[in-house]
C-alpha positions in Angstrom: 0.0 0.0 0.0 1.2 3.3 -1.3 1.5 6.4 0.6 -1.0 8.3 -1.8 -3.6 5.1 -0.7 -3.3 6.0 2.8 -3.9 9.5 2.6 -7.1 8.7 0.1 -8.1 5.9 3.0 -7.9 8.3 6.2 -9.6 11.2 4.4 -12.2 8.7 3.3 -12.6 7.7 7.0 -12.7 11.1 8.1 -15.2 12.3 5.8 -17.4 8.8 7.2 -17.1 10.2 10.4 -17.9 13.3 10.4 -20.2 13.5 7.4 -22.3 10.2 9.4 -21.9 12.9 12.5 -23.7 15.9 10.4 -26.4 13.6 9.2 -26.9 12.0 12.6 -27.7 15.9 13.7 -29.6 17.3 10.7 -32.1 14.0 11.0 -32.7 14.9 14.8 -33.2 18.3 14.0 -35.8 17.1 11.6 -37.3 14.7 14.2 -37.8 17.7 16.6 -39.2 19.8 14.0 -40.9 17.3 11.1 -39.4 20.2 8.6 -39.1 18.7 4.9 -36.0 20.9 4.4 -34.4 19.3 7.1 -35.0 15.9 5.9 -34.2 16.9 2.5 -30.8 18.1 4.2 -30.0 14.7 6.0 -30.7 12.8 2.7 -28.8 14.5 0.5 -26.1 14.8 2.9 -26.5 10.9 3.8 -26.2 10.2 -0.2 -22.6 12.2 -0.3 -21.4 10.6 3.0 -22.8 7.4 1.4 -21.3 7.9 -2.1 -17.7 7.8 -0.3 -18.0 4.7 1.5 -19.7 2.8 -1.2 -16.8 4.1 -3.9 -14.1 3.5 -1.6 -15.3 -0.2 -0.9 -16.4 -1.4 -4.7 -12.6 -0.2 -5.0 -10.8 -1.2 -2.4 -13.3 -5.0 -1.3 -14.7 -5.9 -4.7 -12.1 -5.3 -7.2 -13.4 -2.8 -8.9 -11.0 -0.3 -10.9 -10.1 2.9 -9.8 -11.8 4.9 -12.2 -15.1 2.8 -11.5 -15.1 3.3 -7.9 -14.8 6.8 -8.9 -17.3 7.0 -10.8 -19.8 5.6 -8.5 -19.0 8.2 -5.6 -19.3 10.5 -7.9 -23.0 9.6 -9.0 -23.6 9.4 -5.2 -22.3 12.9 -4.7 -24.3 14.4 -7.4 -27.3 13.2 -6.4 -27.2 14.2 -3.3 -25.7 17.5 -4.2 -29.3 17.7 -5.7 -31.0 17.1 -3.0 -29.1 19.5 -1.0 -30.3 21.9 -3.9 -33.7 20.6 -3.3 -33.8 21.3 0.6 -32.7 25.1 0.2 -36.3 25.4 -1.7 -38.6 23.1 0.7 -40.8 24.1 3.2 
């Protein structure tokens, strides 16, 4: 293992931690208040927090190249990136 795969690996983890930690808030904050925008705001945070685990382990567990693990964080980020768009707009 590389020194370029370690950095990538513990700013993976980091971003799991505390991206997990800002969901975990934002979805109690919409349990006190039942406000879409909230839950609009933990989803689409959930789906970028998501989007790095699920790249970093169809690279690094299931073989998958580089470039395709990539790619799927990527779709993961976007989407959620849309439904943090979404959120701004809710009531």
């Amino acid at each position: 293992m590389n020194s370029s795969t370690i950095v990538i690996i513990a700013a993976n983890v980091v971003t799991l931690l505390f991206g997990g930690a800002i969901v975990y808030l934002a979805h109690r904050a919409y349990a006190r208040t039942g406000s879409t925008a909230l839950r609009a705001l933990a989803a689409g945070l959930g789906l970028v927090t998501l989007g790095t685990f699920a790249g970093g382990i169809a690279h690094q567990l299931l073989d998958v190249s580089l470039l395709n693990g990539i790619a799927v964080q990527s779709a993961f980020t976007a989407l959620g990136f849309v439904i943090l768009a979404y959120s701004l707009y809710a009531e």
